[in-house]
N, C-alpha and C positions, 0 to 999 in steps of 0.2 A: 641565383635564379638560373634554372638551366635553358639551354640555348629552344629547346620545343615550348616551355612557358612563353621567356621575351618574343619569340615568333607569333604565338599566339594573339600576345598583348598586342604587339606592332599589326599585324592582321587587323583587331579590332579596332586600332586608330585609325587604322585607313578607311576602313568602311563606315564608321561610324556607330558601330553597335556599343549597348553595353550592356552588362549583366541586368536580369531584370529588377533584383532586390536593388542593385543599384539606383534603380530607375526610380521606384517606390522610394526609394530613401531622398535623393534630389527632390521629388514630389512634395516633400515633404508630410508621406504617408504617414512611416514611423521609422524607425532606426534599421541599420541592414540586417541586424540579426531578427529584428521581430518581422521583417518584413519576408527573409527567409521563412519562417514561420507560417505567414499568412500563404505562400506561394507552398511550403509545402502542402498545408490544409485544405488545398483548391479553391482558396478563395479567390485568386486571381484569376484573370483572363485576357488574351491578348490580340483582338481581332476578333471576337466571338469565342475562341479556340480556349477553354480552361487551359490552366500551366500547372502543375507539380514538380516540372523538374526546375532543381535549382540552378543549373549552369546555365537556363535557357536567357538567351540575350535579344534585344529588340532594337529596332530602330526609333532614336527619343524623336526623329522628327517626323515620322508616317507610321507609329505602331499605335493603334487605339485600345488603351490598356484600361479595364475596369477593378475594383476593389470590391469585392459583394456587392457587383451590379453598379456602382457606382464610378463613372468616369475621371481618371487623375491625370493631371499634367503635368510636366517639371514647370516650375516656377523659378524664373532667373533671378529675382528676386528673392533676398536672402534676408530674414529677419532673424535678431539678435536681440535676446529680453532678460534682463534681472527682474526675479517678484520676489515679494517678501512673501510665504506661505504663512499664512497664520495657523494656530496649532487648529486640530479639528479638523482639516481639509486634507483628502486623501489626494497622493499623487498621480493622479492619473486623469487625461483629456472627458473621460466619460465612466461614468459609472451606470451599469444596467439596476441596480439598486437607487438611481436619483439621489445618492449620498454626494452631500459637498463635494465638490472637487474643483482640479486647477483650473480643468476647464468653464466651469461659470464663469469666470471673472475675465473671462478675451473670446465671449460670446459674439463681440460687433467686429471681430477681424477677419480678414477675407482669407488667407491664407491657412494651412495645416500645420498649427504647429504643435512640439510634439517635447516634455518635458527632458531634460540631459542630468537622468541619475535620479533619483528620490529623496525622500525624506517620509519617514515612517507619518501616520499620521497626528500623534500627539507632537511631533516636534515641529520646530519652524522655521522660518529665515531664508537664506539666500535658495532659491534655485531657477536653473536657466532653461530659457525657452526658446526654441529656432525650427526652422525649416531646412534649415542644414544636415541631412542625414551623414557627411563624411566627419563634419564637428562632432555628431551626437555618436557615432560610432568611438572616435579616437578620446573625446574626452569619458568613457565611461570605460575605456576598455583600463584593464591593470596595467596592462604596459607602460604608459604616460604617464601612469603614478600621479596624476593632479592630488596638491594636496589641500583638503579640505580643511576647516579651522572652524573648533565648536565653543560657543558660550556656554559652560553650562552650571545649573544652578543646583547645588545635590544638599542632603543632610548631612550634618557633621561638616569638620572641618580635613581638608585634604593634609596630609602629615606628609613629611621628607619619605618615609617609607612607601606609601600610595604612590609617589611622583616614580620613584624609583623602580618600582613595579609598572606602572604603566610604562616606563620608557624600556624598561627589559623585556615586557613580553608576558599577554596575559594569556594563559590556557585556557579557551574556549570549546565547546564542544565540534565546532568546527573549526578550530586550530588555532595557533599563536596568532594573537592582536597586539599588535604596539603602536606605539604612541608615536611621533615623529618629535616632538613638544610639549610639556607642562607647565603649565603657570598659575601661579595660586594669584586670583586676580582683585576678590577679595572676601575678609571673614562679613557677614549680615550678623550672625552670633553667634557664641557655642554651636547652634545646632543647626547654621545654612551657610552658606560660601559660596563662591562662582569664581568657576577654575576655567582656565583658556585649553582647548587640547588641540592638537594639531595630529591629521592622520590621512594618509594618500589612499587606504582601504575603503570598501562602499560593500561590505558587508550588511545585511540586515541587522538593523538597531545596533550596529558595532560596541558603538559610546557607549549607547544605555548598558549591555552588559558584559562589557571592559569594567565600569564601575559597581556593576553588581558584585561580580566577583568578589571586588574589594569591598562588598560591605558600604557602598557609601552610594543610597537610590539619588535618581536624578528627578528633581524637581519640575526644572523648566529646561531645554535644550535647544539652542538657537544656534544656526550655522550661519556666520560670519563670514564666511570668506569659501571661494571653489576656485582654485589654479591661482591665477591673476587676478580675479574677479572678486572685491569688496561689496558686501550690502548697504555700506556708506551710509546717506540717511533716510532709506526708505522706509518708508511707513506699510504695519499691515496690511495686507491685499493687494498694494500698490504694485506698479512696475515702472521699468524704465527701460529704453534702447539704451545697451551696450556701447558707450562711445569708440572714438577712431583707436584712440591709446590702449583703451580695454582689450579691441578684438587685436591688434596688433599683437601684444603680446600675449592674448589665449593663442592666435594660430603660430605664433613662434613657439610655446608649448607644446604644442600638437605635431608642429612639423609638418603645417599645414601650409598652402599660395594661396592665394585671393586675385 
């Protein structure tokens, strides 16, 4: 870091300011990229005063920040949530189409919380929910490599060749996908199976078509496990807080303090 950045930094700890996507993301608005987003598209405002620039920085304890008119606060309070998504429900707090989604189902909570990564809407299983914009930012970015871990139920039975190809490297039209992990978990008959796959990527429908490639559709697709974080034995729709062990080491993953 060069010595005009850390001065910069050091400046802002002394006074207290901090970046405004920042601010939005503690809030538990949405993540900092998306919330860079929302401040480019002038949905923000800060004092009355619309914001579009992104470097612009506030004061979290006297700036009165609105979201399309609507008032946000940081919230010191930090929520931490595993749900099971059942298949059918789309990933996302709100749908302008009134289609399923995450958010039905954490209608009675006071706080903004805001989903960490997807799941296409046919698939299902682990995914996590917080108000933590610096979690949601580092568990989703590729650097952290979290790796995710998939049930999945496909036709036909997976062959030593298949295994071997996903762990080499499948040619997608958006580039090399590999597998981190194969496990033939087990045969249902000739013509169904459920293979374990293990993969740090959060490409769109990655699994699903790593497996097309090879010829072998997926049936059912249930994600078992994100970083640390086991779906254990939750039931569809359901959720639970993150225990003390859990978030311990997701933020040693992360390289995160608390």
């Amino acid at each position: 870091m060069s010595k005009e950045k850390r001065s910069s930094a050091s400046d802002d700890e002394k006074s207290g300011l901090v970046r405004l996507h920042k601010y939005l993301a503690d809030a538990g608005v949405a993540s900092r990229r998306a919330s860079e987003e929302m401040i480019a598209d002038g949905r923000v405002s800060v004092d009355g005063a619309q914001i579009t620039e992104l470097g612009f920085k506030v004061d979290p304890e006297k700036a009165h920040v609105e979201v399309d008119g609507e008032s946000v606060s940081v919230n010191n309070t930090k929520s931490y949530l595993a749900f099971y998504k059942p298949a059918g429900i789309l990933s996302t707090m709100f749908d302008p189409e009134d289609r399923p989604n995450l958010g039905d189902f954490f209608t009675g909570r006071n706080e903004r919380l805001f989903h960490v990564g997807r799941l296409d809407k046919e698939s299902e299983g682990l995914i996590l929910l917080t108000n933590d914009g610096d979690l949601t930012h580092r568990a989703t970015h590729p650097s952290y490599g979290l790796v995710k871990k998939y049930l999945v139920e496909i036709e036909g039975v997976l062959t030593k060749a298949n295994s071997d190809a996903l762990l080499a490297g499948v040619i997608l039209e958006d580039g090399l996908a590999r597998a981190l992990a194969v496990q033939l978990i087990r045969e249902v008959n000739p013509k169904k199976s459920w293979v374990e796959i293990s993969i740090h990527e959060g490409r769109y429908h990655i699994v699903r078509r790593m497996l097309a490639e090879l010829e072998l559709p997926v049936l059912r697709l249930i994600r078992t496990d994100f970083g640390p974080i086991n779906i254990g034995e939750l039931k569809e729709g359901r959720w639970r807080n993150l225990s003390e062990t859990e978030l311990s080491k997701l933020f040693t993953d992360l390289k995160l303090s608390r």
